[in-house]
C-alpha positions in Angstrom: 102.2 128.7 14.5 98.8 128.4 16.4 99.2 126.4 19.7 96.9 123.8 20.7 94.9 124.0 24.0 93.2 121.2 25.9 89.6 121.3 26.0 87.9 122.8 28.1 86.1 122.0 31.1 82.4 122.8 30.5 79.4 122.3 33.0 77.2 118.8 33.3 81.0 117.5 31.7 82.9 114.9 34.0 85.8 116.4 35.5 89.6 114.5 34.4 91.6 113.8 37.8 95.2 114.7 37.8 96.5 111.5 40.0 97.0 108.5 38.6 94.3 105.6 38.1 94.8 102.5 40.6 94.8 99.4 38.8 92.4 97.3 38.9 94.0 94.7 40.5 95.0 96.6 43.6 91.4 98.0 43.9 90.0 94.1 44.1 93.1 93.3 46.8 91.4 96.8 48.9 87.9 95.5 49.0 88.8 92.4 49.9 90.7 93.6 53.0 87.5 95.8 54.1 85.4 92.7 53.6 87.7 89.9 55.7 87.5 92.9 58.5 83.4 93.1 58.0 83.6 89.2 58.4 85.5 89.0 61.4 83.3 91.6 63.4 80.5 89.4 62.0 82.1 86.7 63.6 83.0 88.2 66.7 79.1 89.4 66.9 78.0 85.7 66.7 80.5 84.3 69.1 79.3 86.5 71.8 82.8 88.4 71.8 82.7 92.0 72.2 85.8 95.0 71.8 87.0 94.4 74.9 87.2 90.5 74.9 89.5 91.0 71.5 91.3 93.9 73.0 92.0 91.3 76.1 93.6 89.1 73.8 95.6 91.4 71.6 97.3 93.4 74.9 100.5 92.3 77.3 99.1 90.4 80.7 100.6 93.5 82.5 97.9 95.7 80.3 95.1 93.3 81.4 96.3 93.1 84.6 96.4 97.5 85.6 93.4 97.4 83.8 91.5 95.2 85.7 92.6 96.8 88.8 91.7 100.2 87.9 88.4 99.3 86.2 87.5 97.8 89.9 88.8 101.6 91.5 92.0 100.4 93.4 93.8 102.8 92.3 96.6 102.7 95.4 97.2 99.0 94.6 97.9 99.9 90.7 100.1 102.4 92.1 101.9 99.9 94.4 102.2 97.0 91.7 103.9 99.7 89.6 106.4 100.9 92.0 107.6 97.1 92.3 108.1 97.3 89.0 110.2 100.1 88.2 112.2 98.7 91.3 112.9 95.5 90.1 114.3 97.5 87.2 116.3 99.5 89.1 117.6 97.1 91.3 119.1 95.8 88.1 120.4 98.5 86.7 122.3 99.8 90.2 123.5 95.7 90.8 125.6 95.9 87.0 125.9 93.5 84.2 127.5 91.1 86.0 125.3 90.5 89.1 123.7 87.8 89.4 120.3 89.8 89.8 120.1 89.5 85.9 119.4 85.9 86.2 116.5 86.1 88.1 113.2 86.3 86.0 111.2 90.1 86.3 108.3 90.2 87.9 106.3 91.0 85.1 106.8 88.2 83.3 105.7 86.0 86.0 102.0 85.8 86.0 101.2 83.3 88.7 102.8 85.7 91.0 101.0 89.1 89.6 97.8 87.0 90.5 98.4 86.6 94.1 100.1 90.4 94.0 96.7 91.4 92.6 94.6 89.8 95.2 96.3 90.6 98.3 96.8 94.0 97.5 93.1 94.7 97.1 92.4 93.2 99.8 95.3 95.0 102.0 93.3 98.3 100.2 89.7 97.5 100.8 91.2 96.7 104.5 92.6 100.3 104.9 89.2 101.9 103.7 87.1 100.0 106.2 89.8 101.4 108.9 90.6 97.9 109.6 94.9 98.0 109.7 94.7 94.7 111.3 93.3 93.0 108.2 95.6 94.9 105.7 98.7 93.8 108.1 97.6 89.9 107.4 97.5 90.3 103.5 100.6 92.2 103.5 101.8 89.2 106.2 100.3 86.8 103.8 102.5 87.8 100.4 105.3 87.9 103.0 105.0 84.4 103.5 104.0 83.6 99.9 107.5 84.9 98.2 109.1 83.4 101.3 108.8 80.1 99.1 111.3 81.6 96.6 114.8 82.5 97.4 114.7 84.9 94.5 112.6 87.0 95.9 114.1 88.7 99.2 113.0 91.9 98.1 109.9 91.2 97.7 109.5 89.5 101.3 111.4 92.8 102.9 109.0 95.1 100.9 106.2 93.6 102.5 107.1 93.1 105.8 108.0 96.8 105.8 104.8 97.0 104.9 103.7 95.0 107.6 105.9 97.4 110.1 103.7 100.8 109.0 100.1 98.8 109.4 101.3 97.5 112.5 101.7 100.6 113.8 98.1 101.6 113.3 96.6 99.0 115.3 95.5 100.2 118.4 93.8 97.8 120.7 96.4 94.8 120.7 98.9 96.7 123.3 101.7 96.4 120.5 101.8 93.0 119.6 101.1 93.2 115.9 104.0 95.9 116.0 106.3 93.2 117.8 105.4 90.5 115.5 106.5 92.9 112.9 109.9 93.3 114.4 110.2 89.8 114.8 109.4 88.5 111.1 112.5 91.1 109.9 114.5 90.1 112.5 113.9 86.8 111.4 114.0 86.9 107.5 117.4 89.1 108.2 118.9 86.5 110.0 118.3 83.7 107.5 120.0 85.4 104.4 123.2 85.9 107.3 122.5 89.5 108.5 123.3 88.8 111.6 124.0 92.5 112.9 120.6 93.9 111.6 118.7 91.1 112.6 119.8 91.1 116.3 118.0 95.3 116.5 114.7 93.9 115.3 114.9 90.7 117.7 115.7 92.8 120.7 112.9 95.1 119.6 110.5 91.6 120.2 112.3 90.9 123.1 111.8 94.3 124.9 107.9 94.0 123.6 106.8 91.1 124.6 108.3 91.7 128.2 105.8 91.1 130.7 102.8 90.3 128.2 101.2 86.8 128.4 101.0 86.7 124.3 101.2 83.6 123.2 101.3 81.9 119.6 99.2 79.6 117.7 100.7 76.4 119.3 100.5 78.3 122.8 104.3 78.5 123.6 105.0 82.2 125.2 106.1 84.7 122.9 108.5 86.3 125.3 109.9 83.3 125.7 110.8 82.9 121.9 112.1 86.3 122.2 114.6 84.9 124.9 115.3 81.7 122.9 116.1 83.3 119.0 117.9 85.8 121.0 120.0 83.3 122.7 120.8 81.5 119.4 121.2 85.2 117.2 124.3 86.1 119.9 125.7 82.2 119.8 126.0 83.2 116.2 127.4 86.5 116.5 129.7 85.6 119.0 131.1 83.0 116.7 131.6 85.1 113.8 133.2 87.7 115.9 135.5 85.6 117.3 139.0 85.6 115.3 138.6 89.7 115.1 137.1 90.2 118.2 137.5 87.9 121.1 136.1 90.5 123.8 133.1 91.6 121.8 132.4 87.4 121.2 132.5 87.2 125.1 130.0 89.8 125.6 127.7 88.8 122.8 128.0 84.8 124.7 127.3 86.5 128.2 124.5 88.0 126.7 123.5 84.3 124.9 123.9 82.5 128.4 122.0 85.6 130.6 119.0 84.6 127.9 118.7 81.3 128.1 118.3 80.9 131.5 115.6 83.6 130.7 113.9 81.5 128.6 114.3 78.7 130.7 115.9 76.3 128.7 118.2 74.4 130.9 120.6 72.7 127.9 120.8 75.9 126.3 122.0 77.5 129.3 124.5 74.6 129.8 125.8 74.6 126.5 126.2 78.8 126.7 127.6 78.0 130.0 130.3 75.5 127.7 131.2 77.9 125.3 131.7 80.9 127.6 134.1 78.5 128.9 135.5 77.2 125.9 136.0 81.3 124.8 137.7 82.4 128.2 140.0 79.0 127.8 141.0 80.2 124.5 141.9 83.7 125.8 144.3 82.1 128.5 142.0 82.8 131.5 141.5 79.3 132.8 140.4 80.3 136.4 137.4 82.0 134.6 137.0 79.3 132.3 136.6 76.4 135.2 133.5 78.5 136.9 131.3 78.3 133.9 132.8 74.4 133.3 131.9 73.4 136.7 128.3 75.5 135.6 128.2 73.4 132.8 129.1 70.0 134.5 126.3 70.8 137.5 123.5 71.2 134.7 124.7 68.0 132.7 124.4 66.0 136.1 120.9 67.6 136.5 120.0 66.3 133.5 121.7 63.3 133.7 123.6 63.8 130.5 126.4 61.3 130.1 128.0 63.3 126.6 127.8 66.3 128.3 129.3 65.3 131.5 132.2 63.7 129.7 132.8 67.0 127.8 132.3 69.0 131.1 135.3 66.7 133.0 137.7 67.2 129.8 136.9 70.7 129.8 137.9 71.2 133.7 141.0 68.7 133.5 142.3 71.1 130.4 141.7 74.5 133.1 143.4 72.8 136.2 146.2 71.5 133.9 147.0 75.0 132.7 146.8 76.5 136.4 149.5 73.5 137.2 146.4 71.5 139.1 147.7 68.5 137.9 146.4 65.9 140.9 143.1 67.7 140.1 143.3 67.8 136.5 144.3 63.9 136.9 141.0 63.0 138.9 138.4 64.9 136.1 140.5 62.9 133.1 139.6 59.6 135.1 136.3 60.6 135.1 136.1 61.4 131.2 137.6 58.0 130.5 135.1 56.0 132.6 131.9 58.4 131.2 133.4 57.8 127.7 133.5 54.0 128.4 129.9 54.0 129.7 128.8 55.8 126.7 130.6 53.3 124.3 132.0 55.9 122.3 135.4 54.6 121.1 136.6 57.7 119.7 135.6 59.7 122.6 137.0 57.0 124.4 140.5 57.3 122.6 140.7 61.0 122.8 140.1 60.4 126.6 142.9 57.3 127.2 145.7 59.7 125.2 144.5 62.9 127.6 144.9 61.1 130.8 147.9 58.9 129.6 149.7 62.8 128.3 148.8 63.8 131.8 150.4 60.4 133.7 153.4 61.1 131.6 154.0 65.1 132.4 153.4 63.7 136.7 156.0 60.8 135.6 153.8 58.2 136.2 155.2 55.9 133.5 153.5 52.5 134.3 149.9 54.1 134.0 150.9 56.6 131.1 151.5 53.2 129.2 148.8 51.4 130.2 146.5 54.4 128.7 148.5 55.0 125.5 148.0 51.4 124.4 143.8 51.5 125.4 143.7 55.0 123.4 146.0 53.0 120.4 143.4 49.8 120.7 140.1 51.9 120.8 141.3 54.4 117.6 138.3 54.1 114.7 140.1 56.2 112.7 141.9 55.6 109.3 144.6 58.7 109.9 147.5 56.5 109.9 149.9 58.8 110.9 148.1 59.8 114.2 148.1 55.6 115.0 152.0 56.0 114.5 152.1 58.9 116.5 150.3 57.4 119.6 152.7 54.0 119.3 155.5 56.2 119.5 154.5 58.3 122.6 153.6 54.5 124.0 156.8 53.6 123.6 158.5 57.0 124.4 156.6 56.2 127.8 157.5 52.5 128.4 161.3 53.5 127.9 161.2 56.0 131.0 158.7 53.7 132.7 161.9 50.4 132.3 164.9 53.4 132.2 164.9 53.5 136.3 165.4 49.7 136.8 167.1 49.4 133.8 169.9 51.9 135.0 169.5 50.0 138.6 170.9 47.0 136.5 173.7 48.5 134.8 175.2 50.5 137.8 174.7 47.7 140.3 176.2 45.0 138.5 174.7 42.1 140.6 174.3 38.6 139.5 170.4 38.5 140.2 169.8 42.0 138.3 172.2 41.0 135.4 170.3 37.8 134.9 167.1 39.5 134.9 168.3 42.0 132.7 169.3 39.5 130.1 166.0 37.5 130.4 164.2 40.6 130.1 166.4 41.3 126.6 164.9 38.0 125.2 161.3 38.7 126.3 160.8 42.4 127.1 157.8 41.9 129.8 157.7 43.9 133.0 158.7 40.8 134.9 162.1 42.7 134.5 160.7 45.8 136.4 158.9 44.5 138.8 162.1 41.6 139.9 164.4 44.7 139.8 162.0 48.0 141.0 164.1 49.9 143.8 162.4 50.6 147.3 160.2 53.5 146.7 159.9 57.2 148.6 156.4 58.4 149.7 156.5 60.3 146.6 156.6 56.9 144.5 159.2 57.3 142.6 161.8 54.9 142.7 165.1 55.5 144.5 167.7 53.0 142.8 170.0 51.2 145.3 172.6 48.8 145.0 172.5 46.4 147.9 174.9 43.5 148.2 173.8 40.6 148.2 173.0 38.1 150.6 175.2 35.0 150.6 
């Protein structure tokens, strides 16, 4: 049986595709897609918007942002914004999941920020082009001080003041003062997030700068003196924290703290260093030491006229000369405290002052005045702690029992009419008409010698 063959495909004849035919109603949908896209380039032409305006608004602000920088040919400050960046990421990835680093917002996505990066870091650029290191250390200085205003961003403020550190070393006709500025600002920014041990190599490093230069700063105070000041205060710290694991390493970095403030000149700074070196040496049970840098302390309050700090210097010198068995001595300074503490009209400093001496009166066995301060520290206590209130009633009346116990024992052993009857009227009022009617003759020491004369008929 014959077969059938399709025609055949003669010239001038229109050729018959193979792929299917698109419907018409996907060919309309096509066309009008071309034409909404004519429109809106029409559009665009009228409104005055070219490719790069709608490119503007379709990219990230980072996008816009590089490619600002490297249509204007700073190519180093692209490179810089980049690195901060991929370290921010970094710095993320190192900290873990569970650092609080992932709470704080990346860079990128802060665009008020990537504005002032963008700025300063041209002009830090154009500055190191001109040969001008001075000008690129300000705008590095500048964003220094600019993310200082966010305590999220510490590693941004030591990035540029490292930066800061490698202009200032370029700078040749300022005799090193940019470069100690830099040292300083570290120093500085170290110390404030607690670094205490870092920050006291860059402060030292101003310190040993600015010797013998007349810089000053902006309000004209000497930067040398700073130096000595921040110094002073950076080992006051140290010394402080080092204390409970290193009491001999506290007492050099204090030495050091007192040997600076009378650098700087600073004469309450170098009395309360002269304080605390006492304070320290009391603590490690060298009270000889201790009393020098007291009585140092007690001089420059008198200087000054500075009634608080007198009164702690004479407590601070009674406390020494108790512990070396000074007691007369230590006796004398208390007195002072309490009379200083009653001109200042301090009542609690007046309290702790009564119950010092009155501790003291009772350890010499001076009874009488041992009471008498007990019940001014009891009247003069401000404090709600009812249990230290007890506590000084009882030692007032520990006190008044060995203060009545010598006549007391005077009447019971001598057995006399006239001590029996004052013994019993002192039983219904309990005054010290009772001591006084039956005190013993006294020895040069004053204490009282009890003696059983007869008596006179």
């Amino acid at each position: 049986m014959a077969t059938t063959l399709p025609p055949v495909n003669r010239a001038g004849s229109k050729s018959v595709s193979t792929q299917p035919s698109v419907p018409r109603s996907q060919r309309s949908a096509k066309n009008l897609g071309r034409t909404a896209i004519r429109e809106r380039h029409s559009i665009a032409k009228l409104a005055g918007i070219d490719r790069a305006d709608v490119g503007a608004f379709r990219n990230s602000y980072k996008h816009n942002l590089s490619l600002e920088i490297l249509q204007e040919g700073y190519v180093s400050s692209f490179i810089e914004l980049f690195e901060l960046f991929d370290q921010q990421v970094k710095d993320r990835d190192n900290a873990g999941s569970d650092s609080g680093v992932h709470e704080v917002p990346m860079l990128i996505d802060q665009h008020d920020k990537l504005d002032v990066l963008k700025s300063k870091l041209i002009e830090a650029e154009e500055a190191r082009r001109s040969g001008a290191p001075e000008k690129s250390y300000q705008s590095y200085l500048e964003l220094a001080q600019f993310f200082g205003k966010f305590p999220s961003d510490t590693w941004l403020i030591d990035h540029f003041h490292e930066r800061c550190m490698n202009e200032s070393g370029k700078v040749e006709d300022d005799g090193g003062r940019k470069l100690a500025e830099a040292n300083y600002n570290i120093g500085i920014a170290l110390e404030e997030r607690g670094d205490l041990s870092s920050a006291v190599e860059y402060l030292e490093k101003f310190y040993n700068l600015t010797t013998e230069q007349e810089w000053q700063d902006k309000i004209g105070d000497n930067l040398h003196d700073i130096a000595s000041l921040q110094l002073y205060r950076t080992y006051t710290c140290l010394a402080e924290e080092l204390y409970e694991e290193a009491p001999s390493v506290s007492i050099d970095y204090l030495k050091k703290a007192f040997h600076m403030a009378n650098e700087g000149g600073n004469r309450t700074e170098a009395g309360m260093a002269s304080h605390r070196l006492g304070n320290i040496y009391e603590a490690v049970g060298d009270p000889e030491v201790a009393a020098m840098y007291h009585k140092g302390y007690l001089d420059r309050c008198k200087r000054d006229k500075d009634n608080v700090g007198m009164g702690k210097a004479y407590e601070a010198l009674a406390r020494c000369q108790q512990s070396e068995g000074k007691l007369e001595e230590a006796a004398e300074n208390y007195k002072e405290f309490v009379n200083i503490a009653e001109t200042v009209g301090d009542k609690a400093v007046y309290s702790q002052a009564c119950a010092s001496l009155a501790n003291l009166f009772n350890m010499l066995g001076d009874y009488g005045n041992a009471v008498e301060y007990y019940k001014k520290a009891a009247e003069s206590m401000t404090t709600d702690d009812k249990e230290r209130v007890e506590l000084m009633n009882i030692a007032q009346a520990i006190a008044q029992t060995h203060h009545h116990l010598a006549s007391y024992s005077t009447a019971i052993l001598c057995n006399t009419a006239k001590l029996t009857a004052a013994l019993v009227e002192w039983k219904d009022y309990r005054d010290d008409g009772f001591v006084e009617s039956s005190r013993p003759p006294s020895t040069a020491s004053g204490a009282a010698t009890p003696s059983c004369e007869p008596e006179k008929k």
